[in-house]
C-alpha positions in Angstrom: 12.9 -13.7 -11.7 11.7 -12.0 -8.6 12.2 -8.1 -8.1 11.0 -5.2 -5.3 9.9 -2.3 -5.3 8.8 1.1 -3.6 5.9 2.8 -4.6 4.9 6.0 -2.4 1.5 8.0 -2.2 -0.6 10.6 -0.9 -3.5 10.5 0.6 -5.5 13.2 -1.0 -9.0 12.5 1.1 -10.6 10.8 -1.7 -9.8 6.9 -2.1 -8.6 4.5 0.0 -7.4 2.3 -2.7 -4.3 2.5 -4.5 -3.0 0.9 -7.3 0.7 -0.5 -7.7 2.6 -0.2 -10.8 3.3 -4.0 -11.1 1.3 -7.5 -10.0 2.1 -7.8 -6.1 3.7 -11.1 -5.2 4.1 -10.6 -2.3 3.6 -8.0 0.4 7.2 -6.9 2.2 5.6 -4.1 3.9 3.2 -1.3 3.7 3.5 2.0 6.3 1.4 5.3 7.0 3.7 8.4 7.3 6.3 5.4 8.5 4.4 3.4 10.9 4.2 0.1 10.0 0.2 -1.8 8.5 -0.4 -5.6 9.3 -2.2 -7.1 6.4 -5.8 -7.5 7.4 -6.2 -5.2 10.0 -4.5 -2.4 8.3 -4.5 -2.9 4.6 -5.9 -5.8 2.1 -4.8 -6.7 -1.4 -7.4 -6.5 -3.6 -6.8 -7.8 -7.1 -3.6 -8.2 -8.4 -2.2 -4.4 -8.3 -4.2 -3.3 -5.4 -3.7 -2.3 -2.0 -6.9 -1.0 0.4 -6.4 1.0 3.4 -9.0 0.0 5.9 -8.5 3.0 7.7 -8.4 6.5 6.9 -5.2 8.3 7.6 -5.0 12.1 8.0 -5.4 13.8 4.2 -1.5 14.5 3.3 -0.8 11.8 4.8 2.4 9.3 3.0 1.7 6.0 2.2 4.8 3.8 1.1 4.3 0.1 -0.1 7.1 -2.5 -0.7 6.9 -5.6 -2.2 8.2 -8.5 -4.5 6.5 -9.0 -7.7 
């Protein structure tokens, strides 16, 4: 069985990686204070539970992340 979800965090100025509370899938989306990532120029998965921002955002900044797993 397939499920989604929608994890949301802040940036707090430290880390650029965050970690998901399940084993991604599969990406649906990933957005920056609601403006829309593209996987490899925006953000990679690293590992299974592991998203990487390859930019920095502004600290306070709300980082939401859909997807299937």
């Amino acid at each position: 069985m397939v499920a989604f979800a929608t994890e949301y965090f802040e940036y707090n100025g430290s880390t650029l990686i965050f970690q998901l509370n399940n084993a991604i899938n599969s990406i649906v989306s990933v957005d920056v204070n609601g403006l829309q990532e593209e996987e490899g120029s925006g953000f990679d998965v690293s590992g299974s539970q592991d998203i990487v921002l390859l930019g920095t955002p502004v600290v306070g900044s709300r980082i939401g992340v859909t997807y299937l797993y």
